[in-house]
C-alpha positions as CSV (number, residue, x, y, z in Angstrom):
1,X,-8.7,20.2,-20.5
2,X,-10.6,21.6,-17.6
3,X,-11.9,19.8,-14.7
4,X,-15.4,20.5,-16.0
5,X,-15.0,19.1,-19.8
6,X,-13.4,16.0,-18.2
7,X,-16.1,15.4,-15.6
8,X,-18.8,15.7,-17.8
9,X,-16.8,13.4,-20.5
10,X,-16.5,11.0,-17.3
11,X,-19.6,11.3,-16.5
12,X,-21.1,10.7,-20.2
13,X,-19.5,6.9,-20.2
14,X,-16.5,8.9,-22.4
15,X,-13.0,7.1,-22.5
16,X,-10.9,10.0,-20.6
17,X,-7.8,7.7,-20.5
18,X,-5.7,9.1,-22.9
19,X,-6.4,12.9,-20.8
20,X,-4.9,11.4,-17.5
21,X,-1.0,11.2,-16.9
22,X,-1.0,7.7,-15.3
23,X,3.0,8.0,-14.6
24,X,2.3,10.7,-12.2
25,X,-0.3,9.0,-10.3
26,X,0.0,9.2,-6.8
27,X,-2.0,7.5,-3.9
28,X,-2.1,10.3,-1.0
29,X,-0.5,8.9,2.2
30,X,1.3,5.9,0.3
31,X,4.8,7.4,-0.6
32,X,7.5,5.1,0.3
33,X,9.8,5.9,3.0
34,X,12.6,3.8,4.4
35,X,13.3,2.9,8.1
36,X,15.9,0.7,9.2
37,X,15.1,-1.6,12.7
38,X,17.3,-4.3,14.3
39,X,16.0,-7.1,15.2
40,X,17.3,-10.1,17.6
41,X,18.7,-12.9,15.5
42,X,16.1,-15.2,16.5
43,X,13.6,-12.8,15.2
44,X,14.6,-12.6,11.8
45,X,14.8,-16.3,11.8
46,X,11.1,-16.7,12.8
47,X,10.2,-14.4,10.5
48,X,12.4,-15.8,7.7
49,X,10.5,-19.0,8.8
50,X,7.4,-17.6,8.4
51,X,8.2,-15.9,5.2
52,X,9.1,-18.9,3.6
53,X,5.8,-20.8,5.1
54,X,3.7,-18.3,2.9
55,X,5.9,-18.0,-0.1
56,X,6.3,-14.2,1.0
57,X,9.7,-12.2,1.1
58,X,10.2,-10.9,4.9
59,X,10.0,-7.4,4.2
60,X,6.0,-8.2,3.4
61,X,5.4,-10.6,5.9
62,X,6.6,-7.3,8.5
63,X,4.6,-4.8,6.6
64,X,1.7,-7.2,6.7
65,X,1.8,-7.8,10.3
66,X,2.7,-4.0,11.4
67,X,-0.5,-3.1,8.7
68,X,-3.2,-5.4,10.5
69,X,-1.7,-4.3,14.1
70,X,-2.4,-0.8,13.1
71,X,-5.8,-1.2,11.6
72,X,-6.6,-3.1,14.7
73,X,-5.3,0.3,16.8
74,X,-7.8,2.5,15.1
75,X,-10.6,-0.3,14.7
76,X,-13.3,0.4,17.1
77,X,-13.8,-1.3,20.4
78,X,-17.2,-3.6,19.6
């Protein structure tokens, strides 16, 4: 189907489900990619503390923590 026919099916309220390949859908920028960091043991232990605290698995509670640092890098200054 061309971009066209499916835009205007979109666009009509159509169902254009059964057009899209939903096992090949990709978020740009999101890919996985794996990194390996040491940390001090009393590092991992806070932060298996704190994983535990919100029912979280370490690995998120990093990402979480690393993610909200980084938004507040490219945040603007108020």
């Amino acid at each position: 189907m061309k971009a066209e026919d499916f835009d205007a099916r979109f666009d009509a309220g159509q169902d254009v489900t059964g057009e899209l390949d939903v096992d090949a859908a990709r978020r740009p920028g999101r890919d996985q990619r794996r990194v390996n960091v040491d940390f001090p043991g009393w590092m991992v232990d806070a932060l298996d503390q704190e994983a535990a605290r919100l029912g979280v698995t370490r690995q998120s509670v990093i990402k979480m923590w690393l993610a909200e640092r980084l938004d507040n890098l490219h945040r603007p200054a108020a």
